[in-house]
Steps between C-alpha positions, in 0.01 A plus 500: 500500500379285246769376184697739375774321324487498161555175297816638325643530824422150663647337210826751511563369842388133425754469210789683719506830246432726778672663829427604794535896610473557907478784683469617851108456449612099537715498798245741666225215439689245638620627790139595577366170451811403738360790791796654436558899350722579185571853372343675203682739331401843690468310820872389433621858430330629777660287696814548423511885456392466941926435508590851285615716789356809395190619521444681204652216279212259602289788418612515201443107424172481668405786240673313192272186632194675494515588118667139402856638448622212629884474350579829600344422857738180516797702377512714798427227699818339406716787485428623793401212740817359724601183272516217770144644627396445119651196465363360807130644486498326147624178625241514818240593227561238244588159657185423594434103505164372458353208783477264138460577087127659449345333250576815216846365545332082433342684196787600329652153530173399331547774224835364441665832370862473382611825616343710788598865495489720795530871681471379847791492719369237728580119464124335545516426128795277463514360861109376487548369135786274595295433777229369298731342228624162474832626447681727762700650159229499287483896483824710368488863671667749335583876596478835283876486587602113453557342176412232443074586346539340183677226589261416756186570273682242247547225745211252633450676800266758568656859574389764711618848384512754737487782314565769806729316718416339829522524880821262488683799306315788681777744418460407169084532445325763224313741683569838310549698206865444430509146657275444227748654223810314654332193519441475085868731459673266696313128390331587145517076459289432769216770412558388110401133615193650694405680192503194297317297728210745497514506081489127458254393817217632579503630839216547793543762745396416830502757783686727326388873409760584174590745684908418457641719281742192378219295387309776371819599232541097409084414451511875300792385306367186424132588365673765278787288339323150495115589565285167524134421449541278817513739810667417845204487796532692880306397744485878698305720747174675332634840286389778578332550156450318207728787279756396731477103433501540103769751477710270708408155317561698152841599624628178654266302292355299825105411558454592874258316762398691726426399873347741785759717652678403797308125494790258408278213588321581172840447398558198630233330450520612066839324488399175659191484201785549264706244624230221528441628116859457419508137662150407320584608204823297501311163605232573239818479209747291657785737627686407710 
């Protein structure tokens, strides 16, 4: 793939100014790399609309799939599937444990983030990275619906911030529409803290499309009320067209990197060069 990390970046990361963004593009890498299978997001709606008990409702969401309507898809899902079926296909879909950390996971311990934000529902990012760390407690996690965010971003620790819930709380995950507008209704702090981490760091995006409507509204927000000269960098899936890529990096001010579709390895393989740029680049200038 050649480099493709700009300079501005490695030394964002190598003086501890910028976060880390994960999406299901991540945990679908590493479970690959593991032989294991993880969900995208239409293969996990498909799956789950196979429990709606009428035919013409998974009609409906197989149709809502096909032209990316996929909020309104999970709404019916979840208003219509039995709960304990929901509940439990989520759970069998989402604990997934990996034979041992792939080394994406040993590359964000070299990174060094203080915060890691997430989507994913699954717990391979916080149970390989206190695998790998010298500290069992050396990451805080923290819920959409916990809080305790800030405090953990202000204490020594590293925090996790799971940003749509997780598998532990499967009742509790964002999946639609209105889950989406209860979640900032009910816990404004928590989505406020988010916000402000994304103004003050910059932020890479790995394996994640933009596609969330939450992020969307607090990277929009951001770029209109405190616009920066310094953008935040994804990591994503080739667009389908160029138009496409500059309307979105003018919006959410971000500078994309594109890798071939459906080739996470390409992934992969772009974050370890940034890490061993992060870690050189800290020897070269004495950081610890």
């Amino acid at each position: 793939m050649g480099s493709v990390w700009p300079e501005a970046l490695v030394r964002e990361f190598a003086e501890r100014r910028a976060v880390l963004f994960l999406g299901a593009g991540f945990s679908i890498a590493t479970a690959t790399a593991d032989g294991k299978s993880f969900p995208s997001w239409t293969q996990l709606l498909l799956s789950l609309a196979q429990k709606l008990p009428k035919a013409v409702e998974r009609t409906a969401v197989q149709k809502l799939i096909k032209f990316q309507n996929y909020l309104d898809a999970a709404q019916i899902i979840w208003d219509q599937v039995p709960a304990a079926d929901l509940r439990q296909k989520i759970i069998d879909t989402f604990s997934l444990k990996l034979s041992s950390p792939q080394d994406l996971y040993r590359c964000i311990i070299d990174v060094d983030p203080q915060v890691v934000l997430t989507t994913n529902y699954d717990k391979l990012i916080e149970t390989a990275l206190a695998s790998l760390s010298k500290t069992a407690d050396a990451y805080n996690v923290c819920l959409y619906n916990q809080g305790h965010a800030l405090d953990d971003i202000r204490s020594p620790q590293r925090s996790i911030l799971k940003v749509h819930g997780c598998v532990t709380q499967p009742n509790d995950i964002i999946l639609t529409r209105l889950q989406y507008f209860e979640a900032r209704r009910k816990f404004p702090a928590y989505f406020q803290t988010v916000s402000a981490v994304l103004t003050i760091n910059t932020t890479l995006f790995l394996g994640y499309s933009l596609s969330d409507p939450d992020i969307q509204l607090i990277l929009e927000f951001n770029n209109l009320s405190t616009p920066s000269r310094n953008p935040h960098y994804a990591l994503v899936q080739k667009m389908p067209h160029s138009s496409v890529r500059e309307a979105l990096s003018r919006t959410y001010n971000i500078h994309f990197i594109e890798y071939p579709s459906g080739d996470h390895s390409k992934m992969s393989s772009a974050f370890s060069e940034l890490a061993a740029s992060v870690v050189d680049f800290r020897g070269a200038r004495g950081i610890p």
